[in-house]
C-alpha positions as CSV (number, residue, x, y, z in Angstrom):
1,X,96.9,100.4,169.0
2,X,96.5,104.1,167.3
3,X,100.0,103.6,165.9
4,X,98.8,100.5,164.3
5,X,96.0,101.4,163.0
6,X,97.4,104.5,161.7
7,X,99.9,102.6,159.6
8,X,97.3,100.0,158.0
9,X,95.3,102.2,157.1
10,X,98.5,104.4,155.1
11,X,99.2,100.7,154.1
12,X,95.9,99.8,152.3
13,X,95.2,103.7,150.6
14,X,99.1,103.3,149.4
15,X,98.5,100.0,148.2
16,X,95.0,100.5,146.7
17,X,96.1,104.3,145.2
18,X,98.9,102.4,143.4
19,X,97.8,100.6,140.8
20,X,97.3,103.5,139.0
21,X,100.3,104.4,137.7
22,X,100.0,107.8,135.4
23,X,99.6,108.1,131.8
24,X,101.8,107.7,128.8
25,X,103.8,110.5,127.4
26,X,102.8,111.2,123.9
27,X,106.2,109.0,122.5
28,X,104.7,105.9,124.0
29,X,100.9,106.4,123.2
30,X,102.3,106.7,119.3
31,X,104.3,103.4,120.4
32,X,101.1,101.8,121.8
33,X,98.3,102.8,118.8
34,X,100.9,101.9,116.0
35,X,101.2,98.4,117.9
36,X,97.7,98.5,118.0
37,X,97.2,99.1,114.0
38,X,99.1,95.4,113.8
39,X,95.7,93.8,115.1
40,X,93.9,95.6,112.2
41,X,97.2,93.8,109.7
42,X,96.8,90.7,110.9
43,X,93.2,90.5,110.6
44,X,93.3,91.6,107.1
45,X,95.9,89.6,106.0
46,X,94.4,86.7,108.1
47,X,97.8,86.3,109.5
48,X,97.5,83.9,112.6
49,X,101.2,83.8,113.2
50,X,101.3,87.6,113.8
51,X,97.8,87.7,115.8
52,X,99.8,84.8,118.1
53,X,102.4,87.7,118.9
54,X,99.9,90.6,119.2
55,X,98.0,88.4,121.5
56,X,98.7,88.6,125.4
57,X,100.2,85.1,126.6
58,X,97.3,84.5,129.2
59,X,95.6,83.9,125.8
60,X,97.4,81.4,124.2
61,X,97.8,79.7,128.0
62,X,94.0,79.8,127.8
63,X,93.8,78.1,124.8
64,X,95.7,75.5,125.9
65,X,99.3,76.0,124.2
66,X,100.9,77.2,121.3
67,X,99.1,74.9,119.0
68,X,95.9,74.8,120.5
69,X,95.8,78.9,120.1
70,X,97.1,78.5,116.1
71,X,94.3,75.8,115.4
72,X,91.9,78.2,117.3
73,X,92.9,81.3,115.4
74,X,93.4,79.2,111.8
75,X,89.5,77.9,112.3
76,X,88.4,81.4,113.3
77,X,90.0,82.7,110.1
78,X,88.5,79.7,108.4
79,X,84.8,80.4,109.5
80,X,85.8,84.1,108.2
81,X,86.7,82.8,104.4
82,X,82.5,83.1,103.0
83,X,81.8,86.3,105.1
84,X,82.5,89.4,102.4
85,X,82.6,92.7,104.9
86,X,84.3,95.8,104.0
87,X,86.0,97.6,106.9
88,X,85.0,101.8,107.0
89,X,87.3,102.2,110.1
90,X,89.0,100.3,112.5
91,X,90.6,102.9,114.7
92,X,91.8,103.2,118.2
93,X,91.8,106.2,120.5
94,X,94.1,107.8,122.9
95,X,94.2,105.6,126.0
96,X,93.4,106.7,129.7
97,X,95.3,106.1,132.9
98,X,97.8,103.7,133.4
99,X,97.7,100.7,135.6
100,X,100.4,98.4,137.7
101,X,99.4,94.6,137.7
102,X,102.2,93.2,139.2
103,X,105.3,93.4,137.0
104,X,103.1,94.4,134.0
105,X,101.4,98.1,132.6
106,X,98.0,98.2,131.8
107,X,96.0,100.5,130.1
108,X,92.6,100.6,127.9
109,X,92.7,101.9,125.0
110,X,89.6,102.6,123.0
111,X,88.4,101.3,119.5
112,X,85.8,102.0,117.1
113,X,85.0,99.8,113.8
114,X,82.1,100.5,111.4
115,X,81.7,97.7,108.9
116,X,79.6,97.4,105.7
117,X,77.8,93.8,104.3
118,X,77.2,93.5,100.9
119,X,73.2,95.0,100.5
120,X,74.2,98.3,102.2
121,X,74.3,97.1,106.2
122,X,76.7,99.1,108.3
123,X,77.5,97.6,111.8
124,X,79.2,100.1,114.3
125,X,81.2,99.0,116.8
126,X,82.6,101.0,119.6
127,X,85.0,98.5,122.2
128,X,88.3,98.4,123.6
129,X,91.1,96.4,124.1
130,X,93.6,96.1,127.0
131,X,97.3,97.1,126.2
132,X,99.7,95.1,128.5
133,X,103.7,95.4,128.5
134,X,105.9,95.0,130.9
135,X,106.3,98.0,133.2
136,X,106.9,100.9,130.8
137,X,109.3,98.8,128.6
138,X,109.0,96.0,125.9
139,X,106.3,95.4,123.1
140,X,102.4,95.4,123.7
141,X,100.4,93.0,123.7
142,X,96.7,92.9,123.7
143,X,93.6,91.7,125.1
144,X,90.1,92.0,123.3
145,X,87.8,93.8,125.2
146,X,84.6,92.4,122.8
147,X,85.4,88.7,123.8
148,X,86.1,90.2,127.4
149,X,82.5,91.4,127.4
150,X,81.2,88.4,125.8
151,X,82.2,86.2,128.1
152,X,82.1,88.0,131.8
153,X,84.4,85.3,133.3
154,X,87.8,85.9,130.8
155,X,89.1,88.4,132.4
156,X,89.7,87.0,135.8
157,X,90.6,83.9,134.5
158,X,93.5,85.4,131.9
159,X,94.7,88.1,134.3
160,X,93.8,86.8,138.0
161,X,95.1,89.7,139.6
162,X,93.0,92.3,137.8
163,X,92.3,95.3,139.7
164,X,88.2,94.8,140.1
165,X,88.4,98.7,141.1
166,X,89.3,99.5,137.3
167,X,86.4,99.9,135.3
168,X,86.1,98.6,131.9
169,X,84.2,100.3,129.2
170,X,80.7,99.5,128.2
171,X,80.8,97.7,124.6
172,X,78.4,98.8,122.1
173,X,77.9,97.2,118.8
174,X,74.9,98.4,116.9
175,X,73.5,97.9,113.0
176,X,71.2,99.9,111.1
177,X,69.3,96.6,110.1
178,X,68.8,93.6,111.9
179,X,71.4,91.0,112.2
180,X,71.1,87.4,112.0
């Protein structure tokens, strides 16, 4: 009875330490922010082709398909077409820890936008999205942590397995004047 209790318990701290799998070496976090400068391209340039391959798949099998996720992202650009912002900084920080989730690598990787409106108003934002590739080869692909926090449900439903012991960062989006 010791003997088995002994080895579930090794069992459940090996299997619970794991998901964490290290941190990237300096090579791959250059790899991972200049994938991540491609979301800042394909914004600008209102490109929904490349925000479909920047995109992690559980989001276009979330939108319902391939064409269901182009409409999506061709009406958010439309709504976008009237709105004159001019972008200070979109940046992104050096991610934290690595994670296993199944055959994929996780990690969080911060980012920071301050926006001007036309009449002076500067919105700050300071977010993060989740990097995913598959284990420590292939492109990234990304998830936005602002929708993530907007809608508290997302992420179980994109990425089921999500470790619920990794903590997410706390979004913050302020304005020196009051928005709409």
């Amino acid at each position: 009875m010791r003997i088995t209790t002994l080895l579930l318990t090794l069992t459940l701290t090996f299997t619970f330490t794991s998901a964490n799998a290290g941190k990237l070496n300096p090579a791959e976090v250059r790899e991972l922010k200049a994938a991540a400068l491609k979301i800042r391209e394909a914004y600008q340039a209102r490109d929904v082709e490349a925000m479909m391959k920047i995109n992690h798949p559980s989001l276009m099998r979330h939108a319902g398909g391939r064409e269901q996720m182009r409409a999506q992202l061709a009406a958010g650009f439309r709504a976008l077409e009237g709105v004159r912002v001019n972008i200070v900084e979109w940046s992104f920080g050096d991610p934290g820890d690595t994670y296993q989730l199944g055959r994929m690598e996780l990690c969080i990787l911060p980012q920071r936008t301050i926006l001007t409106q036309p009449g002076g108003a500067t919105l700050r934002g300071e977010s993060y999205v989740l990097a995913l590739r598959d284990n420590g080869e292939g492109r990234w692909t990304f998830i936005d942590g602002n929708a993530l926090h907007r809608d508290k449900g997302l992420l179980q439903k994109l990425l089921p397995d999500f470790p619920r012991t990794i903590k997410l960062p706390e979004v913050k989006l302020t304005s020196d004047r009051k928005l709409p």
